[in-house]
DSSP file (Angstrom, degrees, kcal/mol; ACC not computed):
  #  RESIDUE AA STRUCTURE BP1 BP2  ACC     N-H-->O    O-->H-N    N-H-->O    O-->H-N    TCO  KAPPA ALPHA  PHI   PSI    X-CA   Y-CA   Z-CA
    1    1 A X              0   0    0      0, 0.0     2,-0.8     0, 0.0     0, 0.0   0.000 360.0 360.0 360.0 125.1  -37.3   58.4  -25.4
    2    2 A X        -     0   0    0     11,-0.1    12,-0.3     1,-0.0     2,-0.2  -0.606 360.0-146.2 -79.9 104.9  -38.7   59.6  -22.0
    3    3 A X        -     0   0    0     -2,-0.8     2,-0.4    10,-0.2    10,-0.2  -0.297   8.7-147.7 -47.3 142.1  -41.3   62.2  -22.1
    4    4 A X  E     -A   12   0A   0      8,-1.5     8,-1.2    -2,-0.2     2,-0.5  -0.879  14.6-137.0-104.9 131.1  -42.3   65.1  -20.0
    5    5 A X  E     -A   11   0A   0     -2,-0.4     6,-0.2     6,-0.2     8,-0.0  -0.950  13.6-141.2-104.8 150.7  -45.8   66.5  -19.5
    6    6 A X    >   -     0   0    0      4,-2.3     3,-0.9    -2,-0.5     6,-0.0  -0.141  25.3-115.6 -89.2 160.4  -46.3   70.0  -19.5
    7    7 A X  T 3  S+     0   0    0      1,-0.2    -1,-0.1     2,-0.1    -2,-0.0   0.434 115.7  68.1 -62.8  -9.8  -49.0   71.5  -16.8
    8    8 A X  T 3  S-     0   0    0      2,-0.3    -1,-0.2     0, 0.0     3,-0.1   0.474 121.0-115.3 -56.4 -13.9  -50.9   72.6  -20.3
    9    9 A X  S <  S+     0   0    0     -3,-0.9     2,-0.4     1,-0.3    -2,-0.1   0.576  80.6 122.1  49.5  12.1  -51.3   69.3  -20.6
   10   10 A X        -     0   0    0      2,-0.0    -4,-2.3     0, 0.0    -1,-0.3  -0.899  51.0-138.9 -87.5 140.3  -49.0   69.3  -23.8
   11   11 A X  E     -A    5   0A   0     -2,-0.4     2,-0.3    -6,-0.2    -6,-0.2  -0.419  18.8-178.9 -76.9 158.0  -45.9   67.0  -24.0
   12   12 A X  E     -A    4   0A   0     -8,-1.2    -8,-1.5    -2,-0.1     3,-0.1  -0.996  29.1-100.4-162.9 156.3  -43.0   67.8  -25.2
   13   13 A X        -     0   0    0     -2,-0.3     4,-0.4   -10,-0.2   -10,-0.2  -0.505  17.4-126.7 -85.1 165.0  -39.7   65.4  -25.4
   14   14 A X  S >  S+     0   0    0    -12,-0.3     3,-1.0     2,-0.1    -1,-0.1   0.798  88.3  86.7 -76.7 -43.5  -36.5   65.2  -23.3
   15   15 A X  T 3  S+     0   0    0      1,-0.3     2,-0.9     2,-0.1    -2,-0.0  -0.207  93.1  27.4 -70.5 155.0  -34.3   65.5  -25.8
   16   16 A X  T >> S+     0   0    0      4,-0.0     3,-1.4     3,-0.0     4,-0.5  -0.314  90.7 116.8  77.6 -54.5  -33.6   69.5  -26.6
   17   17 A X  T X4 S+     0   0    0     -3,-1.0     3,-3.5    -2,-0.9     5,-0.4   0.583  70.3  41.1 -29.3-100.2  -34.5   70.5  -22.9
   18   18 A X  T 3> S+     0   0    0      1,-0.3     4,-0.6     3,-0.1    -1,-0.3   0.364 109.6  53.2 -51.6 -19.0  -31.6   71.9  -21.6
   19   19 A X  H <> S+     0   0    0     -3,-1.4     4,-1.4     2,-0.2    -1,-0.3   0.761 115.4  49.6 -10.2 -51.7  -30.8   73.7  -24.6
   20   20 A X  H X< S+     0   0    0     -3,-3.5     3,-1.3    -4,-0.5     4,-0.3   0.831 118.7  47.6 -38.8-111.0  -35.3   75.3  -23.8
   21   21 A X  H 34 S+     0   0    0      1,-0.3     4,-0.4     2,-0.2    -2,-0.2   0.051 109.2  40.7 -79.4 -25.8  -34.1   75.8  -20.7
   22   22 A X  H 3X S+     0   0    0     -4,-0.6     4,-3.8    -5,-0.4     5,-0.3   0.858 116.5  56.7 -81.7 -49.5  -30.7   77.7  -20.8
   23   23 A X  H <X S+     0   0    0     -4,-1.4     4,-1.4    -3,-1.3    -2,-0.2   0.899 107.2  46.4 -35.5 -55.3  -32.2   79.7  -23.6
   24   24 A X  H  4 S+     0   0    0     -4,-0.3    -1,-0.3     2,-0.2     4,-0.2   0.678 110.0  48.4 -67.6 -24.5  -34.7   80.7  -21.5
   25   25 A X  H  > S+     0   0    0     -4,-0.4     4,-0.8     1,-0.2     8,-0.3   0.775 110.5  59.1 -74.3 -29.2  -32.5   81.6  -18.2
   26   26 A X  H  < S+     0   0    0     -4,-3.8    -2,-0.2     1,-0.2    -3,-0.2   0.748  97.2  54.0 -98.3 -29.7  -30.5   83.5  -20.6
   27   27 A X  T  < S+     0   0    0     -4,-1.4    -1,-0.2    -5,-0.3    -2,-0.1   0.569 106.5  58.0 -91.7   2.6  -33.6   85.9  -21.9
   28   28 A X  T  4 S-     0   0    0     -4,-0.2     4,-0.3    -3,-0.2    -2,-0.2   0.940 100.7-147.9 -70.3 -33.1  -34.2   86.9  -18.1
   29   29 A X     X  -     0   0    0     -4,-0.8     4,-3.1     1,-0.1     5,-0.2  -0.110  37.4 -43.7  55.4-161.5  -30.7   88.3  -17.4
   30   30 A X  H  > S+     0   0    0      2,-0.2     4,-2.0     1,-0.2    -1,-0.1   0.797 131.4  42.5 -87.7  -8.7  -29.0   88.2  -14.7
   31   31 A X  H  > S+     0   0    0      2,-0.2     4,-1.8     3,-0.1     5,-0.2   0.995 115.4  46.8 -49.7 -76.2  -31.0   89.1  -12.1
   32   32 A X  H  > S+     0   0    0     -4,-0.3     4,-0.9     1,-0.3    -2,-0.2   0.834 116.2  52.8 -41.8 -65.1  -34.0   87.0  -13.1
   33   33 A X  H >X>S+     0   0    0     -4,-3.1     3,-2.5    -8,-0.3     4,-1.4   0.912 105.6  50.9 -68.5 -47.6  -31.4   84.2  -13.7
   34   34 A X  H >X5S+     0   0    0     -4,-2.0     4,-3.3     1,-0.2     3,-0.8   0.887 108.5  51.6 -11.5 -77.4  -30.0   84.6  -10.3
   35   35 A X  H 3X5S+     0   0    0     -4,-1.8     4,-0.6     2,-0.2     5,-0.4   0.372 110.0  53.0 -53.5  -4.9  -33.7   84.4   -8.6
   36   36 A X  H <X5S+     0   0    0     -3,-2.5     4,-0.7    -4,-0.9    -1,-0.2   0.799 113.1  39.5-103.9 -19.1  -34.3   81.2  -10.5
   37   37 A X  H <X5S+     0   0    0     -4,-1.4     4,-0.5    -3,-0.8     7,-0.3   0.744 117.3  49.7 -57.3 -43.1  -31.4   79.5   -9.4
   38   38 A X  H  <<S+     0   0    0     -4,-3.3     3,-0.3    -5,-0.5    -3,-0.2   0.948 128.3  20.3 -48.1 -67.9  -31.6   80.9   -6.0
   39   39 A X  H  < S+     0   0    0     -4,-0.6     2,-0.3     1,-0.2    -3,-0.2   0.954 136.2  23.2 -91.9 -82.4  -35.5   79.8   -5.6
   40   40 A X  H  < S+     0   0    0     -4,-0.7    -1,-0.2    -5,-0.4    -3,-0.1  -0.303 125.3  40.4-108.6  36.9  -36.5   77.0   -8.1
   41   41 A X     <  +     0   0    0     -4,-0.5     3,-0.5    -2,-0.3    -1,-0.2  -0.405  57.9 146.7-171.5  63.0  -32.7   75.2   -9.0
   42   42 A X  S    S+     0   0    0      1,-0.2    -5,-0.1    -3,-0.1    -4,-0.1   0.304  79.9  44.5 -95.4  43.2  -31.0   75.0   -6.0
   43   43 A X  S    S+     0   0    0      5,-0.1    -1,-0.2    -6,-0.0     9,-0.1   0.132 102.9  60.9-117.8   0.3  -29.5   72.0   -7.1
   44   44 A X  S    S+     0   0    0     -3,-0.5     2,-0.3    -7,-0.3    -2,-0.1   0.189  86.6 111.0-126.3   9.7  -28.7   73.4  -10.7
   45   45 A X  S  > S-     0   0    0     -8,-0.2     4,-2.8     1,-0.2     5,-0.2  -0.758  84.4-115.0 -85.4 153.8  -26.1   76.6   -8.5
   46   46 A X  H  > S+     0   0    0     -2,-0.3     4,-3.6     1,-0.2     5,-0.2   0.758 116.9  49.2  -5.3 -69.5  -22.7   76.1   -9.2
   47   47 A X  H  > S+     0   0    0      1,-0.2     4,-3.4     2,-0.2     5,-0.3   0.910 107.2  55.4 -68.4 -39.3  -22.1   75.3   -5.4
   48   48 A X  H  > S+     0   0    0      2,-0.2     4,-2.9     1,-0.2    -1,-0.2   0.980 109.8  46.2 -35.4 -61.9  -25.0   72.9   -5.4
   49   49 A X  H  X S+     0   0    0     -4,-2.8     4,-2.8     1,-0.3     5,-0.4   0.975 112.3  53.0 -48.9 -62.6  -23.3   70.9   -8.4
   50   50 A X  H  X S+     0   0    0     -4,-3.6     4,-3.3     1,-0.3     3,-0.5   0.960 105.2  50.7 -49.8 -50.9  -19.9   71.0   -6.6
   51   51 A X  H  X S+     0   0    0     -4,-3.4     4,-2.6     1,-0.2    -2,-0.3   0.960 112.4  48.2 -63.9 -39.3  -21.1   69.5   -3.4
   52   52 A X  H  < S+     0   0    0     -4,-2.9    -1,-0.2    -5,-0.3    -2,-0.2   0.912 109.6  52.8 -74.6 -32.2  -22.8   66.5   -5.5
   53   53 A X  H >X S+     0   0    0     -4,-2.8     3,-3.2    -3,-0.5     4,-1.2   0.950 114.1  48.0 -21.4 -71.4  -19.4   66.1   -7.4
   54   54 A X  H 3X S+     0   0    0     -4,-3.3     4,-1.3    -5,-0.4    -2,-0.3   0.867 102.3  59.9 -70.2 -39.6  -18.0   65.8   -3.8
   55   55 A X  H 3< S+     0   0    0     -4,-2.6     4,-0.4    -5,-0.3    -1,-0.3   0.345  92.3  60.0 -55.1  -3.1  -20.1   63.7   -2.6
   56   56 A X  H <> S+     0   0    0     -3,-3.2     4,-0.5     2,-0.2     3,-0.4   0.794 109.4  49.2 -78.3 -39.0  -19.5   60.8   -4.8
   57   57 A X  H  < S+     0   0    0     -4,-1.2     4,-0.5     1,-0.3     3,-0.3   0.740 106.6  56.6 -73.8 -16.1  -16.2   60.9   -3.7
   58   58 A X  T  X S+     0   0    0     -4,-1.3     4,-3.1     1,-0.2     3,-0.4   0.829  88.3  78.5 -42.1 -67.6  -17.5   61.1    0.0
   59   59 A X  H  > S+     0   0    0     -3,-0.4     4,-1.9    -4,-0.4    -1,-0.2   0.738  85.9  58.6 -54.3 -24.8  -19.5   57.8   -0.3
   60   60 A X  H  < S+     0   0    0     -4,-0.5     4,-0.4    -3,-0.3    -1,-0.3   0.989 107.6  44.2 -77.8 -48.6  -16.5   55.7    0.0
   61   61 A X  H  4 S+     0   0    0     -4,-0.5     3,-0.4    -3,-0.4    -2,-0.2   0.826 115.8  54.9 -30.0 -41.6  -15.7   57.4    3.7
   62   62 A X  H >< S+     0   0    0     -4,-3.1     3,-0.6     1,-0.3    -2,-0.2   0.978 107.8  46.0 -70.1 -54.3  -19.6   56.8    4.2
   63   63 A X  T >X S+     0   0    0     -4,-1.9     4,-1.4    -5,-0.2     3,-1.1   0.652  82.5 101.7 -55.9 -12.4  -19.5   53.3    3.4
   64   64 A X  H >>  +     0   0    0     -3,-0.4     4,-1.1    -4,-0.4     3,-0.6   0.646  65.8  66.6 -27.6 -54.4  -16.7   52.6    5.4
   65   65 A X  H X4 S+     0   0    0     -3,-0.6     3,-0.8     1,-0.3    -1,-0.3   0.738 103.7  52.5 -71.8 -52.5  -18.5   51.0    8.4
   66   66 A X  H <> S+     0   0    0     -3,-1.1     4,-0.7     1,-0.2     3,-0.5   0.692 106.5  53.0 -73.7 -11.4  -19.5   48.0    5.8
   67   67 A X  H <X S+     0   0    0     -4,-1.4     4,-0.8    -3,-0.6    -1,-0.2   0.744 108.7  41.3 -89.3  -0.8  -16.3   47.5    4.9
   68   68 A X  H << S+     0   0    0     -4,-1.1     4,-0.3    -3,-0.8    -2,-0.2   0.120 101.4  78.8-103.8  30.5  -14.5   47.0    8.3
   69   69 A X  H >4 S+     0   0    0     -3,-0.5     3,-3.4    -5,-0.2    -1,-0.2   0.807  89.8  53.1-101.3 -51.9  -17.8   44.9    9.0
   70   70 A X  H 3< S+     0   0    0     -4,-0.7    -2,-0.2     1,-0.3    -3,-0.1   0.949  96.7  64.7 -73.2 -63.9  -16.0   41.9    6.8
   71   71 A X  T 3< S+     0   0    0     -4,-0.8    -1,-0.3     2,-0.1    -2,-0.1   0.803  93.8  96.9 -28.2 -33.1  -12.8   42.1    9.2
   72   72 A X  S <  S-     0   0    0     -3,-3.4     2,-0.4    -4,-0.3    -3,-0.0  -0.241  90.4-101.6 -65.7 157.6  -15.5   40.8   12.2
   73   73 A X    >>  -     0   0    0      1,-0.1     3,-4.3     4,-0.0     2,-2.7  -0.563  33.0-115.1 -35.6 107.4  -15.8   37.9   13.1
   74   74 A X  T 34 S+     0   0    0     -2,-0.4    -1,-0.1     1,-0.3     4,-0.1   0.334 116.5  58.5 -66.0  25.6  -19.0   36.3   11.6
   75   75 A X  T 34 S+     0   0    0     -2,-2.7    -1,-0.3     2,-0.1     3,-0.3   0.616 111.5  44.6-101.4 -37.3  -20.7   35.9   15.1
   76   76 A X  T X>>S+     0   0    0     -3,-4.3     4,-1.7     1,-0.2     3,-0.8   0.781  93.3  83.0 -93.4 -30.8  -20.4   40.0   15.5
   77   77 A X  H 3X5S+     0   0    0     -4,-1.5     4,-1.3     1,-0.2    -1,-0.2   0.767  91.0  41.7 -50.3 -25.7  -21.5   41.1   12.0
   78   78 A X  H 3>>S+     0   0    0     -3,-0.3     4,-1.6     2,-0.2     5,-0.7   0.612 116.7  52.0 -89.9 -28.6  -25.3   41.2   12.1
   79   79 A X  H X>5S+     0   0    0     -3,-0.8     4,-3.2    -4,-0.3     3,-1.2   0.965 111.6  50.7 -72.3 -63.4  -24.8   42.9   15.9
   80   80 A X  H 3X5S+     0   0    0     -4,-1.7     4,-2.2     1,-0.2    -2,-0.2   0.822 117.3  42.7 -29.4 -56.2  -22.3   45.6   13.8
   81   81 A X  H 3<<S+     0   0    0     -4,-1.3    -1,-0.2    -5,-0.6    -2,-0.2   0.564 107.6  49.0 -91.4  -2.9  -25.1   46.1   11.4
   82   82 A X  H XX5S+     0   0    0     -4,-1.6     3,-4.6    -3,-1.2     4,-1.4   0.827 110.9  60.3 -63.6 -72.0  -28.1   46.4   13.1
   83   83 A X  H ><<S+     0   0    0     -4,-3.2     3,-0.8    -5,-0.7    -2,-0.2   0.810 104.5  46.0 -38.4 -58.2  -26.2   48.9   15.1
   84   84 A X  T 3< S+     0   0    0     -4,-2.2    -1,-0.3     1,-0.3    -3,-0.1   0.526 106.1  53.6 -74.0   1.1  -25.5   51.0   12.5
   85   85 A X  T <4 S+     0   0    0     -3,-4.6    -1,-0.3     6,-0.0    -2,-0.2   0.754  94.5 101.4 -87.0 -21.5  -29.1   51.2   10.7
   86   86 A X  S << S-     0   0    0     -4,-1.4     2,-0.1    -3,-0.8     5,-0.0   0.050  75.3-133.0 -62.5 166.2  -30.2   52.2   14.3
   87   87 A X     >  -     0   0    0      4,-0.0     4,-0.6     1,-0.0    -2,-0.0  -0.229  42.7 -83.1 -83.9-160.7  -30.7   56.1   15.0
   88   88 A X  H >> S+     0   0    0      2,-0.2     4,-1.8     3,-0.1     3,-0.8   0.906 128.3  51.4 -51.4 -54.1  -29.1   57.4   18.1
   89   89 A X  H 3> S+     0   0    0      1,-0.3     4,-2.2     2,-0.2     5,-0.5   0.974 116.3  42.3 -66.1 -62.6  -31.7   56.5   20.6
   90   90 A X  H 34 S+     0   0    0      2,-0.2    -1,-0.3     3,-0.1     4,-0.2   0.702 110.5  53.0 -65.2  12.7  -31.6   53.0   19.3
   91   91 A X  H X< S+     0   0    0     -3,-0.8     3,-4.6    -4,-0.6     5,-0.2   0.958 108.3  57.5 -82.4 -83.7  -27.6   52.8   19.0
   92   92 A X  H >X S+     0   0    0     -4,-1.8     4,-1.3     1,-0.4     3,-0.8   0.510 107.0  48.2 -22.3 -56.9  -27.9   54.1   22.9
   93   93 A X  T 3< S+     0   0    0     -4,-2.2    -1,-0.4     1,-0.3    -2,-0.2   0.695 111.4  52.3 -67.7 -22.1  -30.1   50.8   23.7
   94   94 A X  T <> S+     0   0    0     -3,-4.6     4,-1.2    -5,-0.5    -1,-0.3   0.697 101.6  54.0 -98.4 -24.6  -27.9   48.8   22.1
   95   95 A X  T <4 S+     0   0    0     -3,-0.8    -2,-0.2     2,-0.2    -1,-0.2   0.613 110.2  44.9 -78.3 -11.4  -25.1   49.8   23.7
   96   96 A X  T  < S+     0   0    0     -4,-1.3    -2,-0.2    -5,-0.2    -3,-0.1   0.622 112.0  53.1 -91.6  -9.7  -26.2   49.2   27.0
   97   97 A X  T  4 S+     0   0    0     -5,-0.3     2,-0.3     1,-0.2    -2,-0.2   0.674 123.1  23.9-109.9 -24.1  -27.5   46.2   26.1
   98   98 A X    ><  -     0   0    0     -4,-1.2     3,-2.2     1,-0.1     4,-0.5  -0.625  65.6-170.0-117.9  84.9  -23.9   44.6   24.3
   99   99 A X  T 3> S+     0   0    0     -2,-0.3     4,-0.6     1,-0.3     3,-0.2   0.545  79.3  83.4 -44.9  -9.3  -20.9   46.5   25.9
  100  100 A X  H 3> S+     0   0    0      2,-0.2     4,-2.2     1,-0.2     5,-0.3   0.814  78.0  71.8 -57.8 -51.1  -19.0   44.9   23.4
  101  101 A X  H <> S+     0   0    0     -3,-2.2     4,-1.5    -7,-0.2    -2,-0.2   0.747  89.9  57.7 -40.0 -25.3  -20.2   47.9   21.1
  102  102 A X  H >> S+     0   0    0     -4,-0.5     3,-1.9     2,-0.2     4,-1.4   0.998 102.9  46.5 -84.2 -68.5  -18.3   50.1   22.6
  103  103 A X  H 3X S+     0   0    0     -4,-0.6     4,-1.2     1,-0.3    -1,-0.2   0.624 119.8  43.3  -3.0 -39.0  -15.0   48.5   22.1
  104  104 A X  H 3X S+     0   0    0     -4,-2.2     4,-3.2     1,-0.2    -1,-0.3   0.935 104.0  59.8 -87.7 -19.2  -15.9   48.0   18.5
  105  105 A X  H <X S+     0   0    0     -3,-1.9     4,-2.0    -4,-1.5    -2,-0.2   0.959 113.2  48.7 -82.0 -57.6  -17.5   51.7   18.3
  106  106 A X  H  X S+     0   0    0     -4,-1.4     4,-1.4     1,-0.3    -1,-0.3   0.766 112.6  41.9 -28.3 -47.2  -13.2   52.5   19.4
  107  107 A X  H  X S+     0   0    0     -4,-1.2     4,-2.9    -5,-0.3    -1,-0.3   0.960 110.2  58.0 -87.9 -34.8  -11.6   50.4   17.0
  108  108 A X  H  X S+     0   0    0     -4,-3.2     4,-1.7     1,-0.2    -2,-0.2   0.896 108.7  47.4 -29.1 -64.4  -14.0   51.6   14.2
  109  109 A X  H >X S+     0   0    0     -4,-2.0     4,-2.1     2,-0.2     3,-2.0   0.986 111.8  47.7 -41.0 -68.1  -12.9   55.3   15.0
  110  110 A X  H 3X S+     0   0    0     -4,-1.4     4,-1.7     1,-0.3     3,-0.4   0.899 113.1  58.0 -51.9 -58.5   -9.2   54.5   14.9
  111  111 A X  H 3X S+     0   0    0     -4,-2.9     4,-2.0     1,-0.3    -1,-0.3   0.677 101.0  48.2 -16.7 -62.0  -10.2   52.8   11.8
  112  112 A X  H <X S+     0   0    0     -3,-2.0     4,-4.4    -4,-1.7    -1,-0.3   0.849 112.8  50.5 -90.7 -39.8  -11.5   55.2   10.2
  113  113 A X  H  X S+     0   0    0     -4,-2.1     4,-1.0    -3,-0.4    -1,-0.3   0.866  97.7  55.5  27.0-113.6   -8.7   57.4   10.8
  114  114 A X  H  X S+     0   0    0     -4,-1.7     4,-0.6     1,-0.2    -2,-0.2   0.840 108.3  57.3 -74.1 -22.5   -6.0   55.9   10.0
  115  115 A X  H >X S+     0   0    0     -4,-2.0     3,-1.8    -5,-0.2     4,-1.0   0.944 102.2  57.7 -44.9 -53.8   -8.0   55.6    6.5
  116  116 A X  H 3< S+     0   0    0     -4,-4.4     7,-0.2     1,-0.3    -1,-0.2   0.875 106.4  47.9 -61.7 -17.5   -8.4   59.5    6.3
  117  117 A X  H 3< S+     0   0    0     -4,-1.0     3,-0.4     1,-0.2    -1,-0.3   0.755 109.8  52.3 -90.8   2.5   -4.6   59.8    6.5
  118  118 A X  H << S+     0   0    0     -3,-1.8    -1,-0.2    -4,-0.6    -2,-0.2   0.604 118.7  38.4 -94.5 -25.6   -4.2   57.2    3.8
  119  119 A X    >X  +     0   0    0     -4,-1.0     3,-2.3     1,-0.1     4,-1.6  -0.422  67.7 164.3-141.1  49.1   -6.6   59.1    1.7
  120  120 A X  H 3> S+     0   0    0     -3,-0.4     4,-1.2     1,-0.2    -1,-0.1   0.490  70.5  57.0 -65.6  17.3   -5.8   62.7    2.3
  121  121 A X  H 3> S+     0   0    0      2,-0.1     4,-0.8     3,-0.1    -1,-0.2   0.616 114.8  43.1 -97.0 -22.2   -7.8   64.4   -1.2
  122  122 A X  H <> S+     0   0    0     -3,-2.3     4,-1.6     2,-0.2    -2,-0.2   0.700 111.6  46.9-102.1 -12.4  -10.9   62.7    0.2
  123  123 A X  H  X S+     0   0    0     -4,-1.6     4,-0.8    -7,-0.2     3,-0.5   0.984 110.5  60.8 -71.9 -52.2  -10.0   63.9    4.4
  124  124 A X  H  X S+     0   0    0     -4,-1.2     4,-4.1     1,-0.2     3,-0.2   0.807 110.7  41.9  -3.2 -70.6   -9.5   67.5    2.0
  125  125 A X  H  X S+     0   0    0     -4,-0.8     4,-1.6     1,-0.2    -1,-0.2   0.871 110.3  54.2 -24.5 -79.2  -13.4   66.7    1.2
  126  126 A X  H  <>S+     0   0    0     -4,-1.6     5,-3.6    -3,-0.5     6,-1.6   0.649 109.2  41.1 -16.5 -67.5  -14.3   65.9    4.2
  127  127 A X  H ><5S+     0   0    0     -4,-0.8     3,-3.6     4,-0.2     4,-0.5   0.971 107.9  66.4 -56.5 -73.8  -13.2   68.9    6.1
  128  128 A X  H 3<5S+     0   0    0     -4,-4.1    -2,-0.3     1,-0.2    -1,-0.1   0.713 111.8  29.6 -43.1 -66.4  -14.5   71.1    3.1
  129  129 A X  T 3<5S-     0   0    0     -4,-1.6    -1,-0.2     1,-0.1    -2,-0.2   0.257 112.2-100.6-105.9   7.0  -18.4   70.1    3.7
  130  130 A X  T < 5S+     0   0    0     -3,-3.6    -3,-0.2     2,-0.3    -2,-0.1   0.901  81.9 129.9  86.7  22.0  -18.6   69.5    7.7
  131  131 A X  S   <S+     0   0    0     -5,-3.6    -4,-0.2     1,-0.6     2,-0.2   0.743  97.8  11.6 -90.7 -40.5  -18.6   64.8    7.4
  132  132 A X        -     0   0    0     -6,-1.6    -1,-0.6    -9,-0.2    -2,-0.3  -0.922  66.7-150.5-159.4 157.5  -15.7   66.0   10.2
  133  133 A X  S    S+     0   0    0     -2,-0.2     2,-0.3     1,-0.1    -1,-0.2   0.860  82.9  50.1-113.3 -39.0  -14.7   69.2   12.1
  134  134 A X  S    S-     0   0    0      1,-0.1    -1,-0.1     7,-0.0     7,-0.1  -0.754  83.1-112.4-118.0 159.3  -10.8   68.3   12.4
  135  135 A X        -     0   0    0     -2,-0.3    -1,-0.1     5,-0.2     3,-0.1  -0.156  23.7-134.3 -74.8 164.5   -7.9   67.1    9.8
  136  136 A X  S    S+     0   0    0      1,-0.1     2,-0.7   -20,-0.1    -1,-0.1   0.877  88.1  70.1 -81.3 -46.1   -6.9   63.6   10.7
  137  137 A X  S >  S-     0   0    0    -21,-0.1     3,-1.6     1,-0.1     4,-0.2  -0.818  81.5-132.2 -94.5 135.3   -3.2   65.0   10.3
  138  138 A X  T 3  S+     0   0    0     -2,-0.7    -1,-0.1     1,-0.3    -3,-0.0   0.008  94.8  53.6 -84.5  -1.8   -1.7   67.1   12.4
  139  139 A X  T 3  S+     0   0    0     -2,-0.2    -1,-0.3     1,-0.1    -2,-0.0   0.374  95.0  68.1-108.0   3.7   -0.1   69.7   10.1
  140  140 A X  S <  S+     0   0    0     -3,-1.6     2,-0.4     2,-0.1    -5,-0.2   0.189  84.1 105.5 -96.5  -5.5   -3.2   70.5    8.4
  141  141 A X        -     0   0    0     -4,-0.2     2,-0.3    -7,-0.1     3,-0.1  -0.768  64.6-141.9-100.0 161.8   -4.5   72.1   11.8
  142  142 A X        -     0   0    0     -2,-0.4    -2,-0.1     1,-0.1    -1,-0.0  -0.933  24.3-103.4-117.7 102.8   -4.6   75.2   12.1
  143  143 A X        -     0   0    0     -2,-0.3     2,-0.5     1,-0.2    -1,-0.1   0.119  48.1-108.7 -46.5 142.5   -3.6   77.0   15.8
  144  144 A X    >   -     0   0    0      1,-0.1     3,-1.0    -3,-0.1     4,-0.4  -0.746  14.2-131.4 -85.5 131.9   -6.9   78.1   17.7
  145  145 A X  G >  S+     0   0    0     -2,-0.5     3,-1.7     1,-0.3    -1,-0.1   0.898 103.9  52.6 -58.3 -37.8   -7.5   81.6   17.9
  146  146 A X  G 3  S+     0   0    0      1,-0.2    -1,-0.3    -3,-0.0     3,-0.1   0.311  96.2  65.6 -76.7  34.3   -8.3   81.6   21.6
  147  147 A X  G <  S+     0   0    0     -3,-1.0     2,-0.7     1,-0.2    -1,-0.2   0.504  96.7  78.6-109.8 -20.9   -5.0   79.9   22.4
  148  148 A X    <   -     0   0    0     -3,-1.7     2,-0.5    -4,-0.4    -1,-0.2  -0.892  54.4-173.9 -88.3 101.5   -3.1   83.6   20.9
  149  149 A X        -     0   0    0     -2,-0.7    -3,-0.0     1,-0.1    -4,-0.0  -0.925  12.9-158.5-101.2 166.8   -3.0   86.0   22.7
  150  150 A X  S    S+     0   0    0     -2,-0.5    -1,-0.1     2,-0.0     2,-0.1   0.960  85.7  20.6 -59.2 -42.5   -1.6   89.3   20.9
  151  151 A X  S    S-     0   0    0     -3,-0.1     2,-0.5     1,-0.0    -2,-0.1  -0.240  91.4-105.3-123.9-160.0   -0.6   91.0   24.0
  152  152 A X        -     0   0    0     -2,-0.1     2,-0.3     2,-0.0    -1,-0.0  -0.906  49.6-113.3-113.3 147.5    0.2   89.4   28.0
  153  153 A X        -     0   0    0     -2,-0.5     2,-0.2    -4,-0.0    -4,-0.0  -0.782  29.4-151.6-104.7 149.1   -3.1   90.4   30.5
  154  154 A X        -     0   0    0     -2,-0.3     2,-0.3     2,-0.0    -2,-0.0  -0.996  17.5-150.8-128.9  97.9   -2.8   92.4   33.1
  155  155 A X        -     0   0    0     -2,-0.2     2,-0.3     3,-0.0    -2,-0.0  -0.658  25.1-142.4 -62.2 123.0   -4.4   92.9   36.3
  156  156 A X        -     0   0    0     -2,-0.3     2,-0.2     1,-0.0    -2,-0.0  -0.873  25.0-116.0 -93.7 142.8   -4.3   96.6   37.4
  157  157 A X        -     0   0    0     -2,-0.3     2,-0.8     2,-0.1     4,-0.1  -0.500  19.8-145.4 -61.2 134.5   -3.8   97.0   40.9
  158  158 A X        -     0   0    0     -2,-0.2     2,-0.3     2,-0.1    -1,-0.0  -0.629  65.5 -11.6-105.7  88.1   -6.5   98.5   42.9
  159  159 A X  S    S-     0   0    0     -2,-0.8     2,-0.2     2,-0.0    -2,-0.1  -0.733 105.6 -43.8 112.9-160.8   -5.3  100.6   45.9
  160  160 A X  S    S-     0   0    0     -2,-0.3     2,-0.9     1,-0.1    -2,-0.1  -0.343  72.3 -89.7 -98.8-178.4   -1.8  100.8   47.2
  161  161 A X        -     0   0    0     -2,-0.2     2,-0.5    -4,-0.1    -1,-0.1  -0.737  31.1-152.6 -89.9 102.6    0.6   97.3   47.7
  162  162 A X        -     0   0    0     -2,-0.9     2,-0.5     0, 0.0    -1,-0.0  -0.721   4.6-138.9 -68.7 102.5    0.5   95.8   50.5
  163  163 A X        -     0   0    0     -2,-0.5    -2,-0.0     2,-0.0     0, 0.0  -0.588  20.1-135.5 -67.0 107.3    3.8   93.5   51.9
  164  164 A X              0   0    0     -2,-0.5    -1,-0.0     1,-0.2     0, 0.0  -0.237 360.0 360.0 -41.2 150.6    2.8   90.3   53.5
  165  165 A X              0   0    0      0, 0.0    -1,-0.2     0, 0.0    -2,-0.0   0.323 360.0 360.0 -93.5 360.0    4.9   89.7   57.0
């Protein structure tokens, strides 16, 4: 059984905590429980909890990139995966230094893709937390508001109308 020590320096065992620990949110009320969730649990709000939920389901979209790595050719796979530990700057060096990347960086996208439309509850996901700004399918978007407008613009004329000869 794993133990905890206390900043008193007393221990006290795992087993019980959250039971301590609800008890105890529960004799602040709700304010005071609010402000301890806000401040010192924000991993223990409600929203937190959902996003960590969603994010297992996430991890298979993240990993993609090593599973279309086994479609390559085993001459390209170590170039594919170095590329993708890189950060930006070194992706950037690396494409300028294999031009091939680019090509794969293309089919990769498509890739990944046509995978979100295979797997629309996880694209759902997706969408929800910002991994991607638009649905993969084309009836889940949603018309841009600057594309409407309510009424037709209008120039007013300024001074009187003049005929061209």
């Amino acid at each position: 059984m794993k133990t905890f020590e206390d900043p008193t320096t007393k221990t006290f065992e795992s087993q019980g905590w959250p039971e301590a620990e609800e008890s105890y949110l529960q004799s602040l009320g709700k304010e005071g429980r609010a402000y301890v969730e806000r401040n010192l649990h924000p991993y223990a709000t409600e929203r937190a909890k959902e996003f960590l939920e969603d994010r297992e389901a996430i991890r298979e979209y993240r990993n993609l990139w090593k599973e279309w790595e086994k479609s390559l050719s085993p001459s390209l796979q170590p170039l594919w995966r170095t590329f993708n530990e890189q950060s930006e700057f070194g992706r950037q060096q690396l494409r300028t230094q294999y031009p091939v990347l680019q090509t794969m960086e293309q089919r990769f996208a498509s890739y990944k893709l046509r995978w979100r439309i295979r797997n629309p509850e996880i694209e759902g996901l997706l969408l929800k937390w910002g991994y991607v700004l638009s649905p993969a399918r084309p009836q889940l978007r949603q018309p841009s508001p600057l594309k409407v407008f309510p009424a037709p613009i209008t120039v007013p004329a300024w001074g009187p109308r003049r005929r061209l000869r």
